[in-house]
N, C-alpha and C positions, 0 to 999 in steps of 0.2 A: 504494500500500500504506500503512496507517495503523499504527501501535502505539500498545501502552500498556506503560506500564512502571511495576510497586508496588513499593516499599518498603518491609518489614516490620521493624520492631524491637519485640520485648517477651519475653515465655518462651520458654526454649526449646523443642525439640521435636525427637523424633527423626527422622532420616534417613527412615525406615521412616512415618513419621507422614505424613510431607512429601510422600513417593511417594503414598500413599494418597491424600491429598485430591488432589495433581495427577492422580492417575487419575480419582478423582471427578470434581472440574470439568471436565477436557478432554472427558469423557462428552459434561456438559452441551453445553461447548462445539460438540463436532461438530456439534450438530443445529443452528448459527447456519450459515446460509449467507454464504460470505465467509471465516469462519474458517480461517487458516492453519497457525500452529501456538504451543506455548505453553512456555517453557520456564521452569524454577526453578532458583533460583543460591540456594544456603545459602554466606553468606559467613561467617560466623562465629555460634558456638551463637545464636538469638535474633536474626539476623539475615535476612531472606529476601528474593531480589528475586527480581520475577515476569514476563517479558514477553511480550506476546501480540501475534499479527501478524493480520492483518485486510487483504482486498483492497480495501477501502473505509470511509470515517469508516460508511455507515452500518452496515455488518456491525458495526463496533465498538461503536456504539451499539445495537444489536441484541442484542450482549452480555451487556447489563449490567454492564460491567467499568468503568465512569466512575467507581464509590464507591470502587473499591481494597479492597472487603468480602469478593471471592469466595472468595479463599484462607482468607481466615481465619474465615470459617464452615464450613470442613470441617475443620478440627482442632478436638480436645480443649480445647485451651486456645486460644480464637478472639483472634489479630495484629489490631490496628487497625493499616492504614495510616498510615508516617509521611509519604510522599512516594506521589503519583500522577501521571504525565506522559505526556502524548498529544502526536501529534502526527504528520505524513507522513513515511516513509521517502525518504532521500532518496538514498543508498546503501547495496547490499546486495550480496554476494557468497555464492553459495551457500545452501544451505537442502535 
């Protein structure tokens, strides 16, 4: 199993925003074969981490999720990436 894991800092955004574009992207996402699942952490207003689980680097790369771009081109006010990190699962519990 492969993840990727973004970091977002810059405007804020609502709750309701957030939900929105994770509906959006996970759409896209479905149609990646491999695709596991994806989840969003708002840590604080302007804060967001994003991480997506993939049964293989290449489903991940299939993605499109290397730039750390996806989330923040479905909000209003589009988050650059401050941090992006990949890498194999090495343990997991549940899901």
């Amino acid at each position: 199993m492969q993840a990727v894991i973004q970091r977002y800092v810059g405007t804020a955004v609502s709750t309701d925003e957030i939900v929105a574009a994770g509906r959006t992207l996970t759409r896209l996402l479905d149609a990646v074969p491999g695709f596991v699942s994806c989840v969003i952490l708002q840590a604080d207003p302007g804060q967001l981490t994003m991480m997506s689980l993939f049964e293989d680097e290449a489903s991940l790369e299939a993605a499109g999720l290397l730039d750390g771009t996806a989330l923040g081109h479905h909000l209003t006010a589009p988050l650059e990436p401050t941090e992006v990190t990949t890498g194999q699962v090495v343990f997991q519990k549940g899901l």
